[in-house]
C-alpha positions in Angstrom: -4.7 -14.2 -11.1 -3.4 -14.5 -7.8 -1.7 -10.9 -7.9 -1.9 -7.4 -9.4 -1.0 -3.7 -8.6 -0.9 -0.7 -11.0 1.5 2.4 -10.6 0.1 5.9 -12.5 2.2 7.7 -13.8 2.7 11.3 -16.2 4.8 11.1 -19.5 6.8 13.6 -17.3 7.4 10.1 -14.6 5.8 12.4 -12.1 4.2 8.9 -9.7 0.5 9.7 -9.2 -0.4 6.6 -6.9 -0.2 2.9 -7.1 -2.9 0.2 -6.4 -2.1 -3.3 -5.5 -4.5 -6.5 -4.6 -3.9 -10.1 -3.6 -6.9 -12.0 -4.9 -8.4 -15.1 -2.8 -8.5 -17.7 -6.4 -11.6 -17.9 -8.0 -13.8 -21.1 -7.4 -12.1 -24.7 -9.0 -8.7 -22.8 -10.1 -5.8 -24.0 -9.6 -2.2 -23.0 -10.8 -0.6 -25.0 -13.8 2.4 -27.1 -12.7 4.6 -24.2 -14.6 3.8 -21.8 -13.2 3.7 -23.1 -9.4 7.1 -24.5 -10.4 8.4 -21.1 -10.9 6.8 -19.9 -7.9 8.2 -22.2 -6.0 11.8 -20.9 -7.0 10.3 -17.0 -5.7 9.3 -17.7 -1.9 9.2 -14.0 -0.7 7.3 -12.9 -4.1 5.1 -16.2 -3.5 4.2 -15.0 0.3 3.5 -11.1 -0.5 1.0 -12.2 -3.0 -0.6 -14.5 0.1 -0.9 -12.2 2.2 -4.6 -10.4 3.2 -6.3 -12.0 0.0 -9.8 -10.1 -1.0 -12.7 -11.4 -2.9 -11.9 -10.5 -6.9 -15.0 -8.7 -6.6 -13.9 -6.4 -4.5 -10.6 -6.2 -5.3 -11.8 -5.2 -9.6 -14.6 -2.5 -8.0 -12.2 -0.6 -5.9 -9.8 -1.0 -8.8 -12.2 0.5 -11.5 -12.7 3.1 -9.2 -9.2 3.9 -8.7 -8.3 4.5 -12.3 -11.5 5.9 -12.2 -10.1 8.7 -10.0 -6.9 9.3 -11.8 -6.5 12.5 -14.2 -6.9 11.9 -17.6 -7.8 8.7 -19.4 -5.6 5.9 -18.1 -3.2 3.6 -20.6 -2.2 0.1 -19.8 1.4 -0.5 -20.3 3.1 -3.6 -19.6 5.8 -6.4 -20.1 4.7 -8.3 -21.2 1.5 -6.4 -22.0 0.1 -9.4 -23.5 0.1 -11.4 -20.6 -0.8 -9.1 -18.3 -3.3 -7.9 -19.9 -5.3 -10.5 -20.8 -5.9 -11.3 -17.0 -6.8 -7.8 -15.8 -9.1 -6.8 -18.4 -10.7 -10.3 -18.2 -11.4 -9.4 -14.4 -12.3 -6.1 -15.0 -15.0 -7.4 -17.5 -16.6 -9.9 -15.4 -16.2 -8.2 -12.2 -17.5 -4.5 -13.0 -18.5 -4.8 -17.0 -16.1 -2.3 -17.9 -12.6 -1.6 -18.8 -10.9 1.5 -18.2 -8.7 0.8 -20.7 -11.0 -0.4 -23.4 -9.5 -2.7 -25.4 -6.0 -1.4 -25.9 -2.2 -2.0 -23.8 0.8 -1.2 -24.8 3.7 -3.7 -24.5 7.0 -2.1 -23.4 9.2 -4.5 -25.3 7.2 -3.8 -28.9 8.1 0.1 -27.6 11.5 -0.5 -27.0 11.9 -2.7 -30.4 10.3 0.6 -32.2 12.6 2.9 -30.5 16.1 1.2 -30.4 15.6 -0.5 -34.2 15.7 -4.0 -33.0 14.4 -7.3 -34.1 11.4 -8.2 -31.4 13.2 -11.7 -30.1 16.8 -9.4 -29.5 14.1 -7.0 -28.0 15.2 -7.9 -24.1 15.5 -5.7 -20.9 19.4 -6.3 -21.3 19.8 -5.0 -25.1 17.6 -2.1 -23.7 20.3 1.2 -22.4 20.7 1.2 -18.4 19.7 4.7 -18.8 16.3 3.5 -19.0 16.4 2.0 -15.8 15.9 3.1 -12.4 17.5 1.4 -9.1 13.8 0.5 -8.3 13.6 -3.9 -6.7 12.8 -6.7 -8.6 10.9 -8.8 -6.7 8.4 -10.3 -8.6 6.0 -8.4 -6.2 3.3 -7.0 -8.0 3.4 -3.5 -7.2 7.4 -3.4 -7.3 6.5 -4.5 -11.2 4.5 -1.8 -11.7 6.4 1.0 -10.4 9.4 -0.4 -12.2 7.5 -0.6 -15.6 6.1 2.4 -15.4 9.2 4.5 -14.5 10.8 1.9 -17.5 8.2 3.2 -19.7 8.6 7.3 -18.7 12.3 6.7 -19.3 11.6 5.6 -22.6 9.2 8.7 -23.5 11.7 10.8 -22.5 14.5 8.6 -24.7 12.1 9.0 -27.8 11.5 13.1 -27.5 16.0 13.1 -26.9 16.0 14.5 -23.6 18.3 11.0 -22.5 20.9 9.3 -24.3 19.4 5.8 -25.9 23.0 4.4 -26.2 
């Protein structure tokens, strides 16, 4: 994980604070052809995610201590949730012991699938209604992702109790 920011939100999309780390790579990693391929096509995201590095270490106990400090018990929600997951739970385990989140996330396309009736592969941002989404960038910065899933997922709590239009 080279990357990885988190944006808090309320049901009600009230934004509580955000949290964002660049991570020097762990010892003998390296990135899978892939996946540096696809970087290499992103040049700003690539540099914002190189910039001021900090030991993982640091990075996960400042991290724990930040959801720590958030009201209420904190939810991971992602897209995909999977993915994401998977890394930042994996650091949080072997950097602190603990997961805030336990063992649970909640993937914003299975949400949006449930909600609109769809079949999971026709599940994609552009079946989903624009009045889910926000004029928030798309950067493939870490933190920009956050913010934009997390107002994303607000959007679609409010879609699911009717106060928006899901068509």
């Amino acid at each position: 994980m080279l990357s990885f920011a988190s944006a808090a939100y309320t049901a009600g999309k009230e934004l509580v604070g955000t949290f964002s780390a660049n991570l020097v790579t762990l010892p003998g990693a390296a990135g899978h052809p892939d996946t540096m391929a696809w970087w290499a096509t992103q040049p700003d995201a690539w540099r914002a995610c190189r910039e001021n590095p900090e030991e993982p270490a640091e990075a996960m106990v400042r991290y724990a201590k930040w959801l720590g400090g958030l009201p209420g018990k904190p939810v991971f929600v992602g897209y995909p949730a999977a993915f994401d997951f998977m890394f930042v739970y994996w650091y949080l385990i072997r950097f602190t012991g603990a997961s805030p989140f336990s063992h649970s996330a909640l993937d914003l396309k299975t949400y949006a699938m449930a909600l609109l009736g769809t079949e999971f592969r026709a599940t994609t941002k552009r079946s989903m209604p624009r009045a889910w989404f926000d004029d928030l960038p798309h950067r493939h910065v870490a933190l920009d992702d956050a913010v934009e899933q997390g107002a994303l997922f607000c959007a679609m709590l409010a879609a699911r109790s009717g106060f928006i239009a899901t068509s």
